[in-house]
KOLKE-14925 format. One line per 8 residues: number of its first residue (from 1); their letters; for each residue y, z, x of N, C-alpha, C. Coordinates in pm, 1 decimal, m for minus. Each point is the difference from the previous one (the first is absolute). Example, Ala and Ser with C-alpha at 12.3 -4.5 7.8 and 13.67 -1.06 7.14 Angstrom:
REM KOLKE-14925
1 = as = m569.0:780.0:1319.0:119.0:0.0:m89.0:120.0:0.0:90.0 | 105.0:m72.0:m35.0:119.0:6.0:82.0:109.0:73.0:m77.0 $
This chain:
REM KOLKE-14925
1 = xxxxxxxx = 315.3:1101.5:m905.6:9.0:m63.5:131.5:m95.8:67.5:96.4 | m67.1:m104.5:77.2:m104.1:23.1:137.9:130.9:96.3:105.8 | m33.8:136.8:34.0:74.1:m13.8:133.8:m0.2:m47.0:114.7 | m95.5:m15.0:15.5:m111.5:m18.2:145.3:121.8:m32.7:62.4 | 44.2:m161.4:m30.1:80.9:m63.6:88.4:108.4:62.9:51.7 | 96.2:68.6:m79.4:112.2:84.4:12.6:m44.2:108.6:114.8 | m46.5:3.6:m61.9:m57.6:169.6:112.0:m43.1:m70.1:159.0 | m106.7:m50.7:m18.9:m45.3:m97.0:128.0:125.1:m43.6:115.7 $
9 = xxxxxxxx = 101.6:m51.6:m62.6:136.8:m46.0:78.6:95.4:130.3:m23.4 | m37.0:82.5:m39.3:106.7:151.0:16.8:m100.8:24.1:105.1 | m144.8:72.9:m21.7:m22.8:74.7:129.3:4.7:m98.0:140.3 | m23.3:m126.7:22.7:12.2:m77.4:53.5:156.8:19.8:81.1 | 80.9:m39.2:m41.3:120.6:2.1:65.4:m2.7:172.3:m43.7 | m20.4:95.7:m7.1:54.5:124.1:42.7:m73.4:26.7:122.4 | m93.8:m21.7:40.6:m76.5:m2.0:127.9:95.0:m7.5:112.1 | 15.3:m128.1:m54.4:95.0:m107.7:99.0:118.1:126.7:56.5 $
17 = xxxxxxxx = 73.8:m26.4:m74.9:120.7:104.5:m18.3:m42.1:84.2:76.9 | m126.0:112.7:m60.9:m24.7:133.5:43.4:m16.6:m19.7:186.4 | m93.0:m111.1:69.9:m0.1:m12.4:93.0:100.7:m29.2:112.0 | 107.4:m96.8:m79.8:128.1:42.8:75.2:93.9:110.4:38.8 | m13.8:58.3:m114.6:57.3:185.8:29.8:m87.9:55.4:70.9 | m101.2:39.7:m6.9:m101.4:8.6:87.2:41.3:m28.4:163.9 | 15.9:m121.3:29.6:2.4:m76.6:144.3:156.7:20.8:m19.2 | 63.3:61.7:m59.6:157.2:m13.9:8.6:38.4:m120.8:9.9 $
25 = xxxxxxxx = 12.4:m101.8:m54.2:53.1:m132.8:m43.7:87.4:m16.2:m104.7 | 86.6:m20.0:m18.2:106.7:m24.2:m120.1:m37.8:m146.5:m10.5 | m9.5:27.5:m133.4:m11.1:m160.6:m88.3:51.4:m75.4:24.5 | 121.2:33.5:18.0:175.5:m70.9:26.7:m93.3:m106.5:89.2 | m35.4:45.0:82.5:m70.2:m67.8:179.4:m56.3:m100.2:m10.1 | m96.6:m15.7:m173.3:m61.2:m74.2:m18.5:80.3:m132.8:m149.0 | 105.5:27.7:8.8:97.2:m105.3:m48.6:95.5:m91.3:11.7 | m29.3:m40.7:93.8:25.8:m129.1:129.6:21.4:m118.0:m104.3 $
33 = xxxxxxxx = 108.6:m56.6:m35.2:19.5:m134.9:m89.0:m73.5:m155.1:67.4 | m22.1:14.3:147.7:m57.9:m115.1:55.4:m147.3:21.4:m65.1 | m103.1:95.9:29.7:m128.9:m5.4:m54.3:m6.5:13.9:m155.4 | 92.3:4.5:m58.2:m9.8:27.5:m104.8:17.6:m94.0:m110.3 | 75.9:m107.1:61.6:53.9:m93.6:m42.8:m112.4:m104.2:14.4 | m58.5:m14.1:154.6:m127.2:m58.9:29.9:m118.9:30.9:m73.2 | m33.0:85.2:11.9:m123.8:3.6:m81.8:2.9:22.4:m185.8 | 65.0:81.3:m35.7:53.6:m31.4:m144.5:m15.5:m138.9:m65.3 $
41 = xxxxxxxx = 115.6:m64.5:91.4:70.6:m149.8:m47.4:m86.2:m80.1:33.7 | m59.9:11.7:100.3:m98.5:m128.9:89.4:m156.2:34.6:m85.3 | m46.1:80.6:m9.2:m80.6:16.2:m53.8:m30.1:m31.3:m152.9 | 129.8:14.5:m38.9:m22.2:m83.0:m148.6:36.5:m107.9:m13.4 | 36.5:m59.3:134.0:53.1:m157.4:m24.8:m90.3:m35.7:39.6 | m127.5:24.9:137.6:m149.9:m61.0:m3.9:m98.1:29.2:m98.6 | m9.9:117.2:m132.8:m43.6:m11.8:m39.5:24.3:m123.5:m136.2 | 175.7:8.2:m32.3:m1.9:m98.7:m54.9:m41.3:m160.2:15.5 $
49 = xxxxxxxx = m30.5:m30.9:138.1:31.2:m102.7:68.1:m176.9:m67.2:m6.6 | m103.8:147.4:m46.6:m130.8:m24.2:m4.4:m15.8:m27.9:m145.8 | 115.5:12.0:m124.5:m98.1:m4.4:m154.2:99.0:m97.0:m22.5 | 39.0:m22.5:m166.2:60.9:m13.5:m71.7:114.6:59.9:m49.3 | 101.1:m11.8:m67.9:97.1:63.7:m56.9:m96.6:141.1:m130.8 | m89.0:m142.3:m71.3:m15.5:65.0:m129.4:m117.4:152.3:31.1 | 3.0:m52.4:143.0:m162.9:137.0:56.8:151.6:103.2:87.3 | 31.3:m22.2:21.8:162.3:97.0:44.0:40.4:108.9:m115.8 $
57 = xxxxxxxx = 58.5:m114.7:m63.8:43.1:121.5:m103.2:m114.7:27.8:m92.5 | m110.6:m37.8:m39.1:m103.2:71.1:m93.1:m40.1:84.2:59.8 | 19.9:35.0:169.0:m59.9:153.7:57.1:95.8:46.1:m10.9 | 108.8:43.4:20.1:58.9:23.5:36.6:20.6:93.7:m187.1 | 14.6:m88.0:m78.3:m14.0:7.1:m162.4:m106.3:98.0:m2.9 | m120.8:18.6:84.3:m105.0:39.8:m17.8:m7.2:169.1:28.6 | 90.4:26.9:73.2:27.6:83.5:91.8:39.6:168.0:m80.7 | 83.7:2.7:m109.5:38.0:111.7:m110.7:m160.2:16.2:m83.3 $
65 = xxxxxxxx = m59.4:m104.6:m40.8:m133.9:m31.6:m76.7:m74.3:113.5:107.7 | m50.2:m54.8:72.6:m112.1:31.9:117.4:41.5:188.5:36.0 | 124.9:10.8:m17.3:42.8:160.4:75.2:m12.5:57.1:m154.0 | 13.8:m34.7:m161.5:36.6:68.9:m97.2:m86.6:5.0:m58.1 | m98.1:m82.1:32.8:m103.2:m27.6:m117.3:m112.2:112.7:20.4 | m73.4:m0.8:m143.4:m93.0:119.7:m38.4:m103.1:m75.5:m0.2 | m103.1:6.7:87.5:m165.0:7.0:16.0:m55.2:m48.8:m94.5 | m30.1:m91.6:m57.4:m83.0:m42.1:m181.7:m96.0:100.0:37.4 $
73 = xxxxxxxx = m49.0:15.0:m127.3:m79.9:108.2:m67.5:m132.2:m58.2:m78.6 | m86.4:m67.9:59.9:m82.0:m79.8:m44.5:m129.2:75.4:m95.5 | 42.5:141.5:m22.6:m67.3:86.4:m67.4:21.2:m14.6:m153.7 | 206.2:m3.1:m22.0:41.3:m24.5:m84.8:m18.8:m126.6:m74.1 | m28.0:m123.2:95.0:m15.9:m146.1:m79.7:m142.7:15.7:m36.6 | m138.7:83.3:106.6:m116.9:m6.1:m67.1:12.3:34.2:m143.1 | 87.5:125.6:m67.7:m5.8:98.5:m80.4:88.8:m97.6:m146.2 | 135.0:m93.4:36.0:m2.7:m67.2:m40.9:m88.9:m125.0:m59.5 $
81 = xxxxxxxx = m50.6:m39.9:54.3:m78.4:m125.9:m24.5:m119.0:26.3:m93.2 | m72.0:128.1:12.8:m100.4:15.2:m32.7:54.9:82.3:m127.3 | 106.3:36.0:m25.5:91.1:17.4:m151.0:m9.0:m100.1:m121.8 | 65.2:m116.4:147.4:14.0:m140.6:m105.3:m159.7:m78.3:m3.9 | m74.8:61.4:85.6:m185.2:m90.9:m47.3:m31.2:107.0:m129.3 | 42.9:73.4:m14.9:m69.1:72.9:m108.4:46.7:m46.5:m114.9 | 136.9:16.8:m31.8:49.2:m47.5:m89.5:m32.1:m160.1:m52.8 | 22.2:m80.7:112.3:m70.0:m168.1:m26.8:m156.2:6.8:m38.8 $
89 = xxxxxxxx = m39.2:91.1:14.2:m141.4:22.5:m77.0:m14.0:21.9:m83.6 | 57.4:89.2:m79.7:6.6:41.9:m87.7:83.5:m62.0:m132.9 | 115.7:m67.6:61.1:137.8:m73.1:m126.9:m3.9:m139.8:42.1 | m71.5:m51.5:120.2:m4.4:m166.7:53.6:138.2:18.2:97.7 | m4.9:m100.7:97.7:89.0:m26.2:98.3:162.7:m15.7:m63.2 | m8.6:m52.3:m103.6:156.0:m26.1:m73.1:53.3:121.6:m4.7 | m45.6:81.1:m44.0:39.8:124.0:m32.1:48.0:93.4:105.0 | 50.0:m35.7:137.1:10.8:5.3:110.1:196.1:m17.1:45.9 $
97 = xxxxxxxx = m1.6:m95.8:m94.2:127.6:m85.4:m2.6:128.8:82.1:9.9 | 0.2:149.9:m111.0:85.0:67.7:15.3:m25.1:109.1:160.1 | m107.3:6.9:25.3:m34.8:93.8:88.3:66.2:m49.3:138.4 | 2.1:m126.5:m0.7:m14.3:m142.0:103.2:186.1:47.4:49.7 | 112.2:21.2:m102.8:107.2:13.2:0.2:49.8:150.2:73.9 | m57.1:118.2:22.5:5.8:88.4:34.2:m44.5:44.4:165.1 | m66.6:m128.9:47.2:m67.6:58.6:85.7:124.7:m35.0:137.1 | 13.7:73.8:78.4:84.4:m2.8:123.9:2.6:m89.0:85.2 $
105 = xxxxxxxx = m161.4:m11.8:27.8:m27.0:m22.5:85.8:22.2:m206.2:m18.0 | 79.5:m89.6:95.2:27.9:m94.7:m24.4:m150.0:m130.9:m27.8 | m50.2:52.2:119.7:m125.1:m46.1:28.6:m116.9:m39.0:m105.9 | m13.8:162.8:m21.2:m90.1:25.5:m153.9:64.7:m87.8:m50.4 | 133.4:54.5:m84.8:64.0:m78.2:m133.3:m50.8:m112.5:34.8 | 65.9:m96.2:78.6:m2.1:m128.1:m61.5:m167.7:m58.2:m32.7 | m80.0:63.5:160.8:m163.2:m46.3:m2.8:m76.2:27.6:m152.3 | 69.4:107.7:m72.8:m49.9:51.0:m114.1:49.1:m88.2:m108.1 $
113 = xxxxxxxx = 142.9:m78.6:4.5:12.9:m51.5:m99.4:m54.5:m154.8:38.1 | m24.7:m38.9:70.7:m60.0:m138.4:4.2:m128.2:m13.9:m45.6 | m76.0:129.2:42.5:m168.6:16.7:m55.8:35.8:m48.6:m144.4 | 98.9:118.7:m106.1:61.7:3.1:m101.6:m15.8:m159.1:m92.1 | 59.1:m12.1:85.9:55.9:m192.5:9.1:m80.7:m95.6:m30.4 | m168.3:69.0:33.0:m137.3:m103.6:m19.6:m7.0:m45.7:194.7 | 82.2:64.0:101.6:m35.5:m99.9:98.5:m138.5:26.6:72.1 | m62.4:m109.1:13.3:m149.9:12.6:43.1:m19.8:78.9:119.9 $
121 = xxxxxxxx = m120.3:86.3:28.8:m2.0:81.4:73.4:m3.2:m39.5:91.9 | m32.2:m154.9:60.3:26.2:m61.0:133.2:94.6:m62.0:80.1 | 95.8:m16.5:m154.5:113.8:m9.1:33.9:101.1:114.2:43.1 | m34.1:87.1:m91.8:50.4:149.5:7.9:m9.0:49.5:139.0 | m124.6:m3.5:26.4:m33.6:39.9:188.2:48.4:m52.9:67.4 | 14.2:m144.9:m4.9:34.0:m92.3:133.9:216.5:76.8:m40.5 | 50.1:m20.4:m110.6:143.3:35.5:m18.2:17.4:100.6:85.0 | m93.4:127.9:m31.4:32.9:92.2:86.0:m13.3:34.2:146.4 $
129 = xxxxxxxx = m100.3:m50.4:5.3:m46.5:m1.8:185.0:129.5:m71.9:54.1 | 46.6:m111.6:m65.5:131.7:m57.8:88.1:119.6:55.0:22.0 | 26.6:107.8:m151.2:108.4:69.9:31.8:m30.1:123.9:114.4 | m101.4:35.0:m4.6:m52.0:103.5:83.7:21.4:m65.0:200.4 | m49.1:m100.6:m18.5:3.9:m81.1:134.2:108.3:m26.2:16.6 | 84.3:m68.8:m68.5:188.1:m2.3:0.0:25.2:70.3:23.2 | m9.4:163.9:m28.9:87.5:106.6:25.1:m84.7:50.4:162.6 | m117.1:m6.1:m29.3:m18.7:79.7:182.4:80.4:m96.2:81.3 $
137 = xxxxxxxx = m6.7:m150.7:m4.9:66.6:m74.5:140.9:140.1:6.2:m35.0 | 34.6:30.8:m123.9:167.9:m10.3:59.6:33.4:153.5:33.3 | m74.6:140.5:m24.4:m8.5:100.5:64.3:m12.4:m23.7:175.6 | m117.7:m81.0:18.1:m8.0:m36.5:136.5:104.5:m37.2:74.6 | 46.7:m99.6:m24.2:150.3:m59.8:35.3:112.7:102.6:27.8 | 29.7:81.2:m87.4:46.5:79.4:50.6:m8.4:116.0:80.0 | m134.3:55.4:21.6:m63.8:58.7:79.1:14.8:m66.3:171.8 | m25.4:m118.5:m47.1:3.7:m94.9:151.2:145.7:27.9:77.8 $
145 = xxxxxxxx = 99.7:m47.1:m120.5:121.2:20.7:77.5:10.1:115.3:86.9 | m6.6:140.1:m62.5:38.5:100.4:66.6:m120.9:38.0:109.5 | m88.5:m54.3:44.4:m147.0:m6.5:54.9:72.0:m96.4:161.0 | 92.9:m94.1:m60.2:m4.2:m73.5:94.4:132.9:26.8:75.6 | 82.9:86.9:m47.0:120.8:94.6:m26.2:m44.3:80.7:140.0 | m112.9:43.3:m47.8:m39.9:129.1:113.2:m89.5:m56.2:110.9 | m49.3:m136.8:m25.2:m44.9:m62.4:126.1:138.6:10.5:63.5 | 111.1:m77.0:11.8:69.4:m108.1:75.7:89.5:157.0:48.5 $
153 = xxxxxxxx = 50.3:87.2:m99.5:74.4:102.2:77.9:31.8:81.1:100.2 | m152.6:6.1:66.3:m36.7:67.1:143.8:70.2:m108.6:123.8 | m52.6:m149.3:m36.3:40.5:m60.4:83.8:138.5:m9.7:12.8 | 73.3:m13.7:m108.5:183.6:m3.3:m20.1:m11.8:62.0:100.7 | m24.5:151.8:m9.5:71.7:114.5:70.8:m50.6:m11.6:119.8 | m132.8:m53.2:67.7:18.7:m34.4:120.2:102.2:m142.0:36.3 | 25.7:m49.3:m47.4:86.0:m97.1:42.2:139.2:36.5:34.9 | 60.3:129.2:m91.0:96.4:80.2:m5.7:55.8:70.6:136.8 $
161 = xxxxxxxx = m168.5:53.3:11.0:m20.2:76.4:128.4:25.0:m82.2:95.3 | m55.8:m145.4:69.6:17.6:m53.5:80.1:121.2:m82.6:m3.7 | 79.8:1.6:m44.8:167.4:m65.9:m29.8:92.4:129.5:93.2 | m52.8:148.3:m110.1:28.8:124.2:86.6:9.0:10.7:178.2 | m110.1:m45.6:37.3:m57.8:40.9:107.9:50.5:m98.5:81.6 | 40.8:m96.4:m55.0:48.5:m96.1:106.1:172.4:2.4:49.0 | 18.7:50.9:m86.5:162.0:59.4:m63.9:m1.4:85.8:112.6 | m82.0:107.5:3.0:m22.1:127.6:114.6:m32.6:m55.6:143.0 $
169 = xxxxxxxx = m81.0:m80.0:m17.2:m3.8:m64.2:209.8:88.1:m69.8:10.6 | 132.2:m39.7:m85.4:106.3:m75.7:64.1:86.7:143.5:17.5 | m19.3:50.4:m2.3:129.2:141.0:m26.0:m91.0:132.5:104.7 | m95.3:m44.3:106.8:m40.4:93.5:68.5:112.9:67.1:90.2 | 101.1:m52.2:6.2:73.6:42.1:120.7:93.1:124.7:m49.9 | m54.8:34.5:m153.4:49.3:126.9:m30.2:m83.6:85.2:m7.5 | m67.8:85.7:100.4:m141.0:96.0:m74.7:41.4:79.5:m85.9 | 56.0:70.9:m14.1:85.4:86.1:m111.9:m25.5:m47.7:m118.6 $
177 = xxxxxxxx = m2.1:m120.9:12.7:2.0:m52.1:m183.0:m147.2:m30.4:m49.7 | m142.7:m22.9:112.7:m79.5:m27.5:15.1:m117.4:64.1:m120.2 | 8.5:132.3:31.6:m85.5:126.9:m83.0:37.0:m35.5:m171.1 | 122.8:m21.6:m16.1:36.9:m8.9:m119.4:12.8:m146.2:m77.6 | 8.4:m80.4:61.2:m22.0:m192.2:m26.7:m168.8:m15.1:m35.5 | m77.9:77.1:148.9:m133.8:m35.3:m27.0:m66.1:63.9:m135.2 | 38.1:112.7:m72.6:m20.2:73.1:m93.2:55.6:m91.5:m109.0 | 124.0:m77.3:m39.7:72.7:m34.4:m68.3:m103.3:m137.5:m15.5 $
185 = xxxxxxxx = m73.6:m54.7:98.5:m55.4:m91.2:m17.9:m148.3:m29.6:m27.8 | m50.3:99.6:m22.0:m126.0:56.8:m75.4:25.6:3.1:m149.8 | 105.2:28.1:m76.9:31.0:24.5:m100.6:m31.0:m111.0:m123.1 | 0.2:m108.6:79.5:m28.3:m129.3:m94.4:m115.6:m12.7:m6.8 | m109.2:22.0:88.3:m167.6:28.5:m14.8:m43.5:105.7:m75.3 | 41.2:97.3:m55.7:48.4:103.9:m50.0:16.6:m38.6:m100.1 | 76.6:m30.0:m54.9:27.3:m31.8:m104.4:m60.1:m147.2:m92.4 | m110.1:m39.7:77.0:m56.2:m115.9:m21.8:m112.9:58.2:m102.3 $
193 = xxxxxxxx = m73.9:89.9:81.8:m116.1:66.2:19.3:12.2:112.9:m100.4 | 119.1:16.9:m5.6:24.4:116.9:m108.9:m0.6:m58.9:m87.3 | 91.2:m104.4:m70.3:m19.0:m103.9:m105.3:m130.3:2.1:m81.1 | m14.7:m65.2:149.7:m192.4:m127.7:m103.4:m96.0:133.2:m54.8 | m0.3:154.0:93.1:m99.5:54.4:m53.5:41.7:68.1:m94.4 | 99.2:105.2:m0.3:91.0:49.4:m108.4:1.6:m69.5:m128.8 | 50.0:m127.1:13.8:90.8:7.4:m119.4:m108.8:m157.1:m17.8 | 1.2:m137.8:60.7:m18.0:m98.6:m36.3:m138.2:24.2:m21.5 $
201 = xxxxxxxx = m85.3:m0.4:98.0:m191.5:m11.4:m35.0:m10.0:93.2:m113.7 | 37.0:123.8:7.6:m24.9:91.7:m172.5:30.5:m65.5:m93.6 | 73.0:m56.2:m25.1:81.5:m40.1:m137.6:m50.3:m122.4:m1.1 | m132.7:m74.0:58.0:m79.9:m115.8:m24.5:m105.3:22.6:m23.8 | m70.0:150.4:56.6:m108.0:122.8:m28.6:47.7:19.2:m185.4 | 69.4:62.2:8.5:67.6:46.9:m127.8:m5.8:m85.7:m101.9 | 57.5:m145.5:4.1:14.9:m101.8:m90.3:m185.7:m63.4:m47.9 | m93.1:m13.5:121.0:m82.6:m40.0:m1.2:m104.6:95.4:m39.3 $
209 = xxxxxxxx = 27.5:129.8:m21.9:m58.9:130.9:m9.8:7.9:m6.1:m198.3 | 147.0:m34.0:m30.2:m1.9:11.8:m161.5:m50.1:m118.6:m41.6 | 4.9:m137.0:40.5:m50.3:m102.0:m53.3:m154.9:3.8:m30.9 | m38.6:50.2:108.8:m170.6:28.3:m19.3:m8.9:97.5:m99.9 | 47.9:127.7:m28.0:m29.3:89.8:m96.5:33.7:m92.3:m134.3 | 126.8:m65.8:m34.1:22.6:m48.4:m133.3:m75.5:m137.4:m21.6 | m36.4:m36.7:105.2:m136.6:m137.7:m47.6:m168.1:13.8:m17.9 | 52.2:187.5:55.7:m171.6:42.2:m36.2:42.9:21.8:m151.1 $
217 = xxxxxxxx = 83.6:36.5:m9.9:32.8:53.8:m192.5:m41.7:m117.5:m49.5 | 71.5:m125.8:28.6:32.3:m114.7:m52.7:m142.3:m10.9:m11.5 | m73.4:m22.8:87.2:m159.7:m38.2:m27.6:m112.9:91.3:m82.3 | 55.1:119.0:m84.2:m81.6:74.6:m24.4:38.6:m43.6:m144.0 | 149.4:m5.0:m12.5:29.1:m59.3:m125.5:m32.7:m107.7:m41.6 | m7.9:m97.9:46.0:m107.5:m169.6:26.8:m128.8:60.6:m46.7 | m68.3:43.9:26.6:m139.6:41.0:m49.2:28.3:91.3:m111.9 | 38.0:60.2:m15.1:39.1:32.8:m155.7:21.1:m40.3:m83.4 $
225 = xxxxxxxx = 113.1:m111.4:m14.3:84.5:m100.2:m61.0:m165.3:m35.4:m62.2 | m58.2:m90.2:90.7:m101.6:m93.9:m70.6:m104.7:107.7:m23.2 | m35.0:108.8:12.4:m119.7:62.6:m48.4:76.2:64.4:m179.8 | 137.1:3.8:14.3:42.8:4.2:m181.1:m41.4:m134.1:m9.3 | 107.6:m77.9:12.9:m42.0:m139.9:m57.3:m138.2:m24.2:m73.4 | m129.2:48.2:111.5:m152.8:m54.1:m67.6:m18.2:121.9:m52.0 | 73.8:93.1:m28.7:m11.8:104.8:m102.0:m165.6:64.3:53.5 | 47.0:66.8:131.0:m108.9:84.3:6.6:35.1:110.0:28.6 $
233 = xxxxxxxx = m165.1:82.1:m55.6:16.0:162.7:7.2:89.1:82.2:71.4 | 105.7:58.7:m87.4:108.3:73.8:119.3:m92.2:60.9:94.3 | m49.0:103.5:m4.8:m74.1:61.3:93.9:m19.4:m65.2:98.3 | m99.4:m148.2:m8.0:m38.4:m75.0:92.3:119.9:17.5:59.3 | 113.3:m86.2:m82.0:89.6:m59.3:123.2:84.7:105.4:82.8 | 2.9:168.6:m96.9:38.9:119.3:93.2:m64.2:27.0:128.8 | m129.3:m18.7:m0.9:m123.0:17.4:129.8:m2.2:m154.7:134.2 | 25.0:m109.4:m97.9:33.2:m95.7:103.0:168.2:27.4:65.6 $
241 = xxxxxxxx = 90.0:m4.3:m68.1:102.0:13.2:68.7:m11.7:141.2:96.8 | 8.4:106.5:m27.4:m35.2:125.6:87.9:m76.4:m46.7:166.9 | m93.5:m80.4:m19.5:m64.4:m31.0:83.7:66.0:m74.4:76.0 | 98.3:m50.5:m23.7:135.9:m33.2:88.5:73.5:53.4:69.5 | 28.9:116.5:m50.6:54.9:89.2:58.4:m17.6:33.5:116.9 | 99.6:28.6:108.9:m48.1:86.5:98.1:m80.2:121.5:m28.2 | m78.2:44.7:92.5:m40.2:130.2:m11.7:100.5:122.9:m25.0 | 84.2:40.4:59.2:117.1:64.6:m9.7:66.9:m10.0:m85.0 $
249 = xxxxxxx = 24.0:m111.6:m90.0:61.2:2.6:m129.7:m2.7:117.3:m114.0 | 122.1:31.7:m39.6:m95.5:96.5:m102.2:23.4:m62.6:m128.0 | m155.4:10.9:m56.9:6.9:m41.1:m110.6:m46.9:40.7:m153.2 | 58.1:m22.8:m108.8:m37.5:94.9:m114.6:m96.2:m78.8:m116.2 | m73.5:94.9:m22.2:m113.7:m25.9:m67.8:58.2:m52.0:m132.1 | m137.2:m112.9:m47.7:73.2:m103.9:m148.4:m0.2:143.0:m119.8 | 91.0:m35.4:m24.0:m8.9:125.2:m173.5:m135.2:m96.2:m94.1 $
């Protein structure tokens, strides 16, 4: 598992925290059931109110994926692939078939057994580019939700605020209660704002952050796939795929 995310929303809200002890604020102060209820509840009922059901719960579905998941390793599929071009060079593409059964990776497998299969390399490409394009936009989709999650939340909580505040100029004729209403009514802007950047815009950063890393895999494996298929020089296809790579990648030399 990536930590990034975990950590990111620990030091994130320990800040938070730390700055209230800091300013002497008890949390308690900031757990008001009116703003909480508002922006929470309202905020996911406008964001629901902007998608679909099936874009709701597939982020939402998306959400354990995006915080647990481990970084593809596009070093490892170069190192793979250029395993299985050697071997298809050497024993022919059939000979692949048992290899085809072992491999983890879902993507590979199947792209590897359709080559297998006789499917033409233009067909083969166009198959894969679509699953590749399928998976970034329905990645997107869910990215959007929580994107649009952290648009609409700031505003909740000003709306919160001004429900607050109006609550407070009917009730001026108590100043006493004034210092502590007007504070009480900040809390829903607050908590709007805390939302969308904290927790909602990251976790659309986050979601849209792994989709791009596992569709760069996806595409390195696509050019692999068909450079076995036409059964060319592993090497070659070790030096073309590499060249994919980010710079920063680390990557290990063909045996």
């Amino acid at each position: 598992m990536d930590p990034a995310g975990m950590i990111g929303l620990a030091v994130a809200l320990g800040a938070i925290f730390a700055t209230l002890s800091i300013e002497g604020t008890s949390p308690m102060a900031l757990l008001l059931p009116g703003p909480l209820i508002l922006v929470w509840i309202g905020t996911l009922g406008v964001g629901i109110a902007g998608n679909t059901m099936k874009d709701v719960t597939g982020a939402f579905a998306a959400v354990p994926r995006a915080l647990r998941s481990k970084a593809p390793d596009p070093a490892a599929t170069v190192d793979t692939v250029v395993s299985l071009a050697d071997r298809a060079r050497r024993e022919g593409l059939l000979a692949l078939e048992d290899a085809a059964k072992d491999i983890d990776d879902q993507f590979l497998r199947s792209g590897l057994q359709s080559a297998i299969d006789g499917t033409d390399p233009d067909d083969l490409r166009t198959i894969l580019e679509d699953r590749i394009a399928t998976k970034r936009a329905q990645d997107r989709s869910h990215a959007k939700y929580f994107m649009d999650m952290g648009g609409y939340a700031p505003t909740i909580g000003i709306i919160g605020t001004v429900i607050s505040l109006v609550h407070v100029l009917k009730n001026l004729s108590d100043p006493g209660t004034l210092g502590e209403s007007i504070a009480a009514a900040f809390v829903a802007t607050l908590w709007g704002i805390l939302s969308a950047n904290v927790l909602w815009i990251p976790l659309a950063s986050r979601i849209r952050r792994i989709s791009d890393l596992e569709c760069a895999q996806m595409e390195v494996t696509l050019e692999g796939l068909l450079a076995v298929q036409s059964g060319a020089n592993p090497r070659l296809v070790g030096e073309r795929l590499r060249s994919m790579l980010p710079p920063a990648a680390p990557v290990k030399e063909a045996a």
